[in-house]
C-alpha positions in Angstrom: -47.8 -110.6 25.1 -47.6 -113.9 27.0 -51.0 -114.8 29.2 -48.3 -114.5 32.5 -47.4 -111.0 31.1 -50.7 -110.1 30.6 -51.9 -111.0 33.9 -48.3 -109.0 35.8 -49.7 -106.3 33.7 -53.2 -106.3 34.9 -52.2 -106.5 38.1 -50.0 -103.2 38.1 -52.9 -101.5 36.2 -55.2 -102.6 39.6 -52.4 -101.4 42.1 -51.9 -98.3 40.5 -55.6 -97.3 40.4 -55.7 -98.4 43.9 -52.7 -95.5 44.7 -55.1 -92.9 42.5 -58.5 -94.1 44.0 -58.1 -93.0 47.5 -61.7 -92.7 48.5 -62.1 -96.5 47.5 -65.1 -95.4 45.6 -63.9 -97.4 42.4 -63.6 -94.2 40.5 -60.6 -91.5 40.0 -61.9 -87.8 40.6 -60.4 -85.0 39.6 -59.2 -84.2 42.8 -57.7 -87.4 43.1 -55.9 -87.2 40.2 -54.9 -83.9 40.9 -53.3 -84.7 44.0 -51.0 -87.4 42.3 -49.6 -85.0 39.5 -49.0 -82.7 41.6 -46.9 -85.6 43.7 -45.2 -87.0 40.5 -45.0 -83.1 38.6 -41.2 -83.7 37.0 -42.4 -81.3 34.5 -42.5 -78.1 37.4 -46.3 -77.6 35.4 -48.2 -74.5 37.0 -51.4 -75.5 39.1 -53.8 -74.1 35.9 -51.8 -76.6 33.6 -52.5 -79.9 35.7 -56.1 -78.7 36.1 -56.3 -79.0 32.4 -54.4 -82.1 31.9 -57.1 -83.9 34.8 -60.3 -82.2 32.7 -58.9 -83.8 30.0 -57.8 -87.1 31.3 -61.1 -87.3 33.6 -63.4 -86.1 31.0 -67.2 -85.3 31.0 -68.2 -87.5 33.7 -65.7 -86.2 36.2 -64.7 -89.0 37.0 -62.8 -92.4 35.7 -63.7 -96.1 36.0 -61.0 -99.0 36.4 -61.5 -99.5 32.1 -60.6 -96.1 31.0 -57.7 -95.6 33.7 -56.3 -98.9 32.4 -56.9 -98.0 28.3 -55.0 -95.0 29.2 -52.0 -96.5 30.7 -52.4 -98.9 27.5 -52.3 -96.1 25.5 -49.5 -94.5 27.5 -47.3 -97.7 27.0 -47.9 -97.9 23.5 -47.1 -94.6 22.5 -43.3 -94.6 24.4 -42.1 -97.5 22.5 
């Protein structure tokens, strides 16, 4: 990946946390999360199910820094190609 690619990508990683992060603490919550899969659910998952994907996604700490929200979308991209 090109340093201008890298840096595009970076950015969209920033702006997309920003539309998750809507306290503007700097950290995803579960309930933050929650409200964006329930926004982008294509998948018509039950409320129980999407409570289980954020647990897993948000983890022990409840809550996601800008690193591990941008190593999953890293992840995320990888594993669709």
């Amino acid at each position: 990946m090109s340093q201008s690619s890298y840096d595009i990508y970076c950015h969209c990683n920033a702006v997309a946390f920003e539309v998750f992060d809507t306290n503007r603490d700097g950290f995803i919550d579960k309930n933050e999360l929650m409200n964006v899969l329930k926004h982008t659910n294509k998948r018509n998952m039950t409320v129980d199910q999407l409570d289980q994907v954020a647990a897993i996604l948000i983890g022990q700490k409840h809550k996601m820094d800008f690193a591990k929200f941008r190593d999953l979308m890293l992840e995320s991209s990888s594993s669709s190609k």
